[in-house]
C-alpha positions in Angstrom: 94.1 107.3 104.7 94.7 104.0 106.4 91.9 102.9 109.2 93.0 99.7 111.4 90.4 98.6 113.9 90.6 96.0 116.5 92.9 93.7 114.5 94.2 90.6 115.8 96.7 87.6 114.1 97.9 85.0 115.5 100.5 82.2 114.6 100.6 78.6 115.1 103.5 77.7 117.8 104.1 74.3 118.7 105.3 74.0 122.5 103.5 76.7 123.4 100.2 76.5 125.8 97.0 76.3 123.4 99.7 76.0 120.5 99.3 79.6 119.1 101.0 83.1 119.8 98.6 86.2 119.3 100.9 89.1 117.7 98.2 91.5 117.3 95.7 91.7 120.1 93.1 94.4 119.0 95.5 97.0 117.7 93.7 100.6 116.4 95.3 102.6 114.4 94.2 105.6 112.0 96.8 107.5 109.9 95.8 110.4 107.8 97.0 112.1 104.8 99.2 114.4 104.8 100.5 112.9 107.6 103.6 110.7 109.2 102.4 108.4 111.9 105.1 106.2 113.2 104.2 102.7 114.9 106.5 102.6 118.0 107.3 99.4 119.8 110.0 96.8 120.9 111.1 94.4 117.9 107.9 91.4 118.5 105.2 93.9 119.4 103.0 93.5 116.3 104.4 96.5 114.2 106.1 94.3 111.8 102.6 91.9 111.7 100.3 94.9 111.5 102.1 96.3 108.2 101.9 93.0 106.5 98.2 93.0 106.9 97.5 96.4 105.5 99.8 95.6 102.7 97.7 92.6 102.1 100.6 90.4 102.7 98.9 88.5 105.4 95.2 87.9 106.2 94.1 88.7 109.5 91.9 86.6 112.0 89.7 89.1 112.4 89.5 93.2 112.6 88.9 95.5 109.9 91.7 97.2 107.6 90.6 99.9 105.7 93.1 102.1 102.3 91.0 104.8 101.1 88.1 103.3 102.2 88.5 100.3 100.7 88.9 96.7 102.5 91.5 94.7 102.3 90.1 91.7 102.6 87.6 92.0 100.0 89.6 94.7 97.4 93.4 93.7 97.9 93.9 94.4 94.1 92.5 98.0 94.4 94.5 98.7 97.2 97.9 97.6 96.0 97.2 100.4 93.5 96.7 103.0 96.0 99.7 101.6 98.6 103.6 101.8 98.2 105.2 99.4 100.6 109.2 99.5 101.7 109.0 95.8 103.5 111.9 94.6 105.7 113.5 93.1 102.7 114.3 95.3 100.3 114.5 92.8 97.6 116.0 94.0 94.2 117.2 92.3 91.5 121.4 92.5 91.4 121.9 92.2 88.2 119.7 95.0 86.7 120.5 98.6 87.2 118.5 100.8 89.7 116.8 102.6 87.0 115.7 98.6 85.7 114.6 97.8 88.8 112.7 100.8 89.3 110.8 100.9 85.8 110.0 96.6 86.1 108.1 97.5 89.1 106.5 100.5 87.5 105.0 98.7 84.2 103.5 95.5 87.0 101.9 98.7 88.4 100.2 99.1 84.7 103.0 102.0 83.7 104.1 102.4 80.3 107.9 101.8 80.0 108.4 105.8 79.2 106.1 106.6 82.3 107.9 104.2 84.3 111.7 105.4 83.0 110.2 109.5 83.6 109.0 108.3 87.1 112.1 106.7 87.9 114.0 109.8 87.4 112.1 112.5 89.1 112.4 110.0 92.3 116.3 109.7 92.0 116.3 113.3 91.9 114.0 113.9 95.0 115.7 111.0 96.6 119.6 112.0 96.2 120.7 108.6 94.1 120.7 110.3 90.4 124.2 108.9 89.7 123.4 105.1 90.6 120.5 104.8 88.3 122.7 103.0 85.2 124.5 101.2 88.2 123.6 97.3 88.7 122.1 97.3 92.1 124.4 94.4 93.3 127.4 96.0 95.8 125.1 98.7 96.7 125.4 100.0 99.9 122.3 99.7 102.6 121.5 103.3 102.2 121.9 103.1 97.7 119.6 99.5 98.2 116.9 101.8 100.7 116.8 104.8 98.3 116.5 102.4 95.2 113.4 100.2 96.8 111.9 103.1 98.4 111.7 104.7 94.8 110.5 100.9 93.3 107.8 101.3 95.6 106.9 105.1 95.3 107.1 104.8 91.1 103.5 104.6 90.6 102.7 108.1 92.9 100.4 106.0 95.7 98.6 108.2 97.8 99.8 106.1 100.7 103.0 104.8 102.1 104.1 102.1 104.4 107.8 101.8 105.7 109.0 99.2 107.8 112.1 99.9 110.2 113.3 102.0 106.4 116.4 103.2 108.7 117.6 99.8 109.8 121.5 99.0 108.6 121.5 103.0 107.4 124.3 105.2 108.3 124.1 108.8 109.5 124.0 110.6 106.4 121.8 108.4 104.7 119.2 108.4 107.7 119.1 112.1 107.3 118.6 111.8 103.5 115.5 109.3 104.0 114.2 111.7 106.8 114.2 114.4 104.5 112.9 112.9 101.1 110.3 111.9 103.7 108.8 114.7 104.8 109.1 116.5 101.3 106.4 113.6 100.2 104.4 114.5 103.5 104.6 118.1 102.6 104.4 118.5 98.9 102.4 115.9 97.9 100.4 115.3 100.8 100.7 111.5 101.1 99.6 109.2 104.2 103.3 107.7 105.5 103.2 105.1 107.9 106.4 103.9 109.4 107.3 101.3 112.0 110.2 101.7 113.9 111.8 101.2 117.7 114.4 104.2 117.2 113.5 107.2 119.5 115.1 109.7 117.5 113.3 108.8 114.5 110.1 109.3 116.0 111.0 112.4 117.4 112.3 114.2 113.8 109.6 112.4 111.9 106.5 111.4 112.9 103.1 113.8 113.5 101.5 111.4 115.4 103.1 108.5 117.5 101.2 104.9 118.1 103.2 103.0 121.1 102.6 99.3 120.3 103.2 97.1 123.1 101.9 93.0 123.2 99.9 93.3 120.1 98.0 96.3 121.0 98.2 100.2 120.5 98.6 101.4 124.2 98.7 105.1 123.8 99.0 107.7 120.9 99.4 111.3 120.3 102.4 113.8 119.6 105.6 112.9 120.9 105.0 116.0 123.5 101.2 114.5 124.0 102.9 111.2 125.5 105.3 112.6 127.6 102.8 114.7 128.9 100.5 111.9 129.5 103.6 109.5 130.8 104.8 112.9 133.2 108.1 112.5 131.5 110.7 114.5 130.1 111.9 112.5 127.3 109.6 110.1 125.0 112.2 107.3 125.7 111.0 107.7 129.5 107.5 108.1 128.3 107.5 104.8 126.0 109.0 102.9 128.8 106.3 103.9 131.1 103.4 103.5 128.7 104.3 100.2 127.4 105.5 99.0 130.1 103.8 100.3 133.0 104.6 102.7 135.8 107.4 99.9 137.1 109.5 99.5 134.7 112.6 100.9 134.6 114.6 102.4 131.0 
């Protein structure tokens, strides 16, 4: 499980009144296992911000963030462990394989190069990429580099999961593969999956529970059906423009 509560971070920003930009203003957020929650929201809302704090990337100015019960703050180390994060930048190494890749991130998780290799395989096979594994990762498509970080990050079986915008550059088939090899880790193995992302459709086929993030803070959550009713709206597109935005703005 992963437990936000009233987090806030801000950035210098010279130019600007008081010389500082607040990108999280008091955002909540709890995401159970078992579960896909999905952090909805216009690219600068916080989503990006608010992942980089629970995956100890970034300190935050104040607010509590909470993996299995333990603090970031205090047991970053500890909750590394327990967290498997697919950043923004996928960040592999071009001239090793994807299997190499895979297995170097597994033994800095404390895996034994056998563990690591068996792990690496079972992933490929859930994720639909066995035949790029002896492949150097450099030329890979967007959708071979996803499926190939996404296992780097899932090698040492973390109870949670944190994805930012994973369908970003990804073509039709390929979104449809990650959907899938996501909910199979919801479903069979009963991991906490958090995932940013501003695509409608996504949120729609993926995610359990919805958090619209809008300014820094989490203005409304629930199903997708729980905010359109709530927004009197049809469509969640409708819905997310009236909840973030208010009841005058217009799609």
């Amino acid at each position: 499980m992963i437990e936000v509560r009233d987090l806030h971070k801000g950035f210098a920003a010279p130019g600007v009144r008081g010389g500082r930009v607040a990108a999280v203003q008091g955002l909540h957020l709890i995401a159970p296992d078992g579960r896909i929650t999905g952090l909805l929201g216009q690219n600068g809302a916080g989503k990006t911000t608010t992942l980089r704090i629970v995956a100890g990337l970034l300190e935050a100015d104040a607010g509590e963030v909470r993996v299995d019960g333990l603090d970031v703050s205090t047991r970053r180390r500890e909750v590394l462990s327990r967290l498997g994060v697919l950043g923004d930048a996928r960040g592999l190494y071009p001239r090793l394989t994807a299997l190499e890749n895979i297995v170097y991130f597994g033994r800095l998780q404390g895996l034994d190069a056998r563990r690591a290799s068996a792990r690496a395989r079972s992933l490929a096979a859930v994720l639909g990429f066995e035949a790029l594994l002896d492949r150097r990762t450099e030329g890979f498509s967007q959708g071979e580099r996803v499926k190939t970080a996404l296992a780097r990050a899932l090698v040492h079986d973390p109870p949670n999961v944190v994805l930012d915008e994973p369908t970003n550059g990804l073509d039709v088939q390929a979104v449809r593969s990650l959907r899938e090899a996501l909910r199979r880790l919801r479903d069979e193995t009963g991991k906490c999956i958090v995932l940013s992302t501003h695509v409608m459709q996504e949120v729609e086929r993926l995610c359990d529970t919805v958090v619209v993030v809008s300014g820094g803070r989490d203005v409304a959550h629930g199903s997708v059906s729980d905010l359109c009713k709530r927004a009197g709206e049809r469509s969640l597109e409708e819905a997310f423009v009236r909840l973030a935005f208010g009841a005058g703005a217009t799609a």
